[in-house]
N, C-alpha and C positions, 0 to 999 in steps of 0.2 A: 684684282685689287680688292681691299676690305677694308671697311668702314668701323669705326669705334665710335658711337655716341654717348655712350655712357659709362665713363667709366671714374672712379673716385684715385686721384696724384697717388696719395700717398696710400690706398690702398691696391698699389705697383710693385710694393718694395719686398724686392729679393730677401730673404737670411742673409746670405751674405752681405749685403748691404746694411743692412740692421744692426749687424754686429758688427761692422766698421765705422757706420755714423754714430753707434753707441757707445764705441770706444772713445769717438773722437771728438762727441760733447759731455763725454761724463754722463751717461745716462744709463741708470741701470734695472737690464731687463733681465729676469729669471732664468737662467739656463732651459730649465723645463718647459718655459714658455716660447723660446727661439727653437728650441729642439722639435716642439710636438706637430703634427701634422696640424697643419690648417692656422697655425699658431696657438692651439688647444681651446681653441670655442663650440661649444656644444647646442647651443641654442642662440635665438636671436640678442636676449639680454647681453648674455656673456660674449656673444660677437662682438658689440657692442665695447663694452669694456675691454676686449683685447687689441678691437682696433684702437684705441685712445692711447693704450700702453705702446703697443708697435712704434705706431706713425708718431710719440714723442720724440722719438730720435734726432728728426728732423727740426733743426733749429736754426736753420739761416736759410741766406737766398742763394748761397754755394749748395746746399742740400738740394734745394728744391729744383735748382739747376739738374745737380746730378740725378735724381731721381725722374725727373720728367725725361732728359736726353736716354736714360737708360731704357725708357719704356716704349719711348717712341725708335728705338734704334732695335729695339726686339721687333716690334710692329713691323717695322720694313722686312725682316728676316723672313716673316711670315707671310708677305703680301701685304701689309697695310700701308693705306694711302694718307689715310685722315681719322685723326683723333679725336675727340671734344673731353678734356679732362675739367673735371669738378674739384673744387676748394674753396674753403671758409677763410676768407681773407683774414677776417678779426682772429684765429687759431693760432697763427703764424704772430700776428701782430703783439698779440700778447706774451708772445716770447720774445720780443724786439725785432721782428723785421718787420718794418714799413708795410704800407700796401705798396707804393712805387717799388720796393726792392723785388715783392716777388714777384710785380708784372715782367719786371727788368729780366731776372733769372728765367723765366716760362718764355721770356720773347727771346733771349739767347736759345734755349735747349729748341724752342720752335724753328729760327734762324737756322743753327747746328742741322738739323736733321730734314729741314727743306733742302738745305744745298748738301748736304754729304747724302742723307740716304733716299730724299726724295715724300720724304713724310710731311704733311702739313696737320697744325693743330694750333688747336683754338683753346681759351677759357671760359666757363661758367662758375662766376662767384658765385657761393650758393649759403645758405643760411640753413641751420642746425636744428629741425625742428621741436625736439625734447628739452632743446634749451629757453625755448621760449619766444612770443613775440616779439620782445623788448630787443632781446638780440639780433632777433633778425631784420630787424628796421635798423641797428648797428652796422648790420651787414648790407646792408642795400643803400645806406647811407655811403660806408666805406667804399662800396663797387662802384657807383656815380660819382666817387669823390675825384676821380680824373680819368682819362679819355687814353683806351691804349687799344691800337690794333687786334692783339689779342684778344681783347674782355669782349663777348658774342654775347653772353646768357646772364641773366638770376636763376637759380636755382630753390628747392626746399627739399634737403635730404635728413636723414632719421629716422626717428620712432614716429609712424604715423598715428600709433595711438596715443600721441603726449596732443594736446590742445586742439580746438577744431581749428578748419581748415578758417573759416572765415579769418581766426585771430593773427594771418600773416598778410592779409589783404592789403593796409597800409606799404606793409615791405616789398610787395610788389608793384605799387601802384609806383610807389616813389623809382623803381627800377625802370617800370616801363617808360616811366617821363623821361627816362633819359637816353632812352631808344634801345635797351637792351631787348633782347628777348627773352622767355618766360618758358622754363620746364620745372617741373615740381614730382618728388615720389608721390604716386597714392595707386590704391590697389593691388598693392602688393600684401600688405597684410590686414587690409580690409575690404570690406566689401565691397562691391558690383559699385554701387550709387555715389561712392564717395570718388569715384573716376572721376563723372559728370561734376560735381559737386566744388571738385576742384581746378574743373577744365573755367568750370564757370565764374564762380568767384575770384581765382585769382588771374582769369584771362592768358591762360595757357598756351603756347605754340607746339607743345609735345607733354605726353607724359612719359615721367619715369616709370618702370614696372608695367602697371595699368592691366596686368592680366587677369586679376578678376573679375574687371570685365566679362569673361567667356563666361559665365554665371548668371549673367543677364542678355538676355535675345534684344530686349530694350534698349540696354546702354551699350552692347556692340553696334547696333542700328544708329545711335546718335554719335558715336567716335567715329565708324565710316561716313557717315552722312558729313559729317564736319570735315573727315578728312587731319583728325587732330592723330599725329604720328607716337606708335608706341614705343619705348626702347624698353627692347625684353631681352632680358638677361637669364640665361637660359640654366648655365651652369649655377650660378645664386641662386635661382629658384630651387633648386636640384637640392644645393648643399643646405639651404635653410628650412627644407622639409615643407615646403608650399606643396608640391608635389611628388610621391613615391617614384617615380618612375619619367625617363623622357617621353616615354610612349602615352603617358597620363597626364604630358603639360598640354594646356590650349592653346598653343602658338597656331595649330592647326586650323580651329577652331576660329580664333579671333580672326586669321586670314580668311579663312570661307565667308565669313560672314562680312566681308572687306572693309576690314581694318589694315591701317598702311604699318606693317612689322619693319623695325630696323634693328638692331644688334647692338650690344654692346656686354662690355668685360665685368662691370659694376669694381669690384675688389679682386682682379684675378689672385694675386696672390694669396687671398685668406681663402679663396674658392677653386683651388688648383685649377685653375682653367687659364686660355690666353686666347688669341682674337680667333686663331684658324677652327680652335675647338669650339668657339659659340658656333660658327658657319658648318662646321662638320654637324655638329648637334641639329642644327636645325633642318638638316635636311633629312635625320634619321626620326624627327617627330612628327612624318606625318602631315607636314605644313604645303606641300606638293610649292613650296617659295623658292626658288632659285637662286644661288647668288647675287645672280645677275638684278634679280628683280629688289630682292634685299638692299643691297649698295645701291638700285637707282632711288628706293627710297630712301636710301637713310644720307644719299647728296641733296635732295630735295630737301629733305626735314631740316639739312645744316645749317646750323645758325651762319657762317661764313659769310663771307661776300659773294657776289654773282659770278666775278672773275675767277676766283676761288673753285666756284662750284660748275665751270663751265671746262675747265682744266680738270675736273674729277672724272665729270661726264666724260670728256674727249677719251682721258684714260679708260675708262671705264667699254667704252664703244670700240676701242682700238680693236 
């Protein structure tokens, strides 16, 4: 079995999917940008920008249906047990679909793929960091704004270098009051200190990225000491040029120095990657981490419920 904690809905979506929901909302995407590898991003910025253009597509809660069942029904193909997908509620909303609608459509495609393929997954509403504070108190507002099976997480994804970490603190606090849990990107495209920084201020159960860490013998000592769980995304690191080579990533590294490594996809499809290849990959970096050992952290790290996570385990041990 294999674990997905980190991975972005809408950055799931097949071509062929793109070019059916873009036919089929009047949305129009460039032939040369459907056609090109990766969806023709070159850099982080442009990443950026092409995911916004992609994931337009998607305009309803029959989209978001489709796109979640599609991903979690690949998952099973490959091994995968359990998901944790990421979405900006207010994204969707301002295209008219409700928040209730797309809990509604994510607890279908989750339902669907519990009972046909055996897959379970959860949501993390997560707020847009380059967009601002203001938004993401929007967002953290909208994700408390009612009570669903599904909703595990708050989230903070983006451009880490738009605004300091402190100015999302509100947007978290308000999430934690209403019992969600709390992962946030950082360390992925800044330094060692802004891990800690952000484990601390915004009271973290996991971070997203977090591998610059290996950069600091300091802040690997206080993320194992704390026990605060990484989702490293191996192939993303790879394609956004963090680092040359798999053999030059610190997945290694942060585990020696016992930090708890968990897996995940981030945007498989703009990073040709999919769940078996993070697992593949991580065992040819050097990380001497096992499968075995990976999935039992990243059922631990799971926001899920206990019941949830003792049905992973079981599998898991089988």
């Amino acid at each position: 079995m294999l674990v997905d904690l980190h991975v972005h809905l809408r950055g799931t979506l097949l071509r062929d999917t793109v070019i059916s929901l873009a036919k089929r909302n009047n949305v129009s995407i460039p032939a040369s940008v459907i056609s090109a590898s990766r969806y023709g991003w070159h850099d982080f910025p442009s990443f950026l920008k092409s995911y916004d253009l992609i994931t337009s597509v998607v305009k309803s809660a029959n989209d978001l249906e489709q796109v979640a069942a599609s991903y979690l029904q690949r998952c099973s193909m490959l091994g995968g047990s359990y998901v944790e997908f990421m979405l900006s509620p207010p994204d969707l909303a301002r295209t008219g679909v409700p928040f209730f609608d797309q809990l509604r459509a994510l607890q279908a495609a989750a339902d669907q793929a519990s009972q046909e393929w055996g897959v379970h997954s959860r949501l993390i509403a997560t707020a847009v960091r380059h967009l601002g504070p203001s938004a993401a108190i929007e967002a953290a507002r909208m994700a408390t704004s009612m009570r669903s099976d599904i909703l595990v997480g708050f989230g903070l994804t983006g451009d880490e270098n738009q605004h300091s970490v402190g100015d999302f603190a509100e947007a978290f606090r308000i999430a934690r009051s209403e019992g969600l849990k709390a992962t946030a990107h950082a360390g992925e495209h800044c330094p060692a200190e802004t891990v800690i920084e952000a484990i601390e201020i915004l009271n973290l159960d996991r971070v997203g990225h977090g591998v610059r860490a290996a950069e600091s013998p300091n802040v690997m000592r206080q993320i194992a000491s704390a026990r605060i769980p990484l989702e490293v995304c191996l192939s993303s690191n790879l394609a956004l040029g963090l680092y040359p080579t798999i053999a030059a990533h610190p997945i290694g590294r942060l585990a020696n120095a016992g930090c708890v490594i968990a897996l995940g996809t981030d945007d498989p499809s703009f990073f040709d990657t999919d769940l078996s290849q993070e697992y593949a990959l991580a065992q040819t970096a050097g990380s001497h981490l096992s499968n075995h050992i990976i999935n039992k952290n990243a059922i631990e790290a799971a926001f899920c419920d206990e019941r949830t996570k003792a049905a992973l385990a079981a599998r898991l041990n089988k």
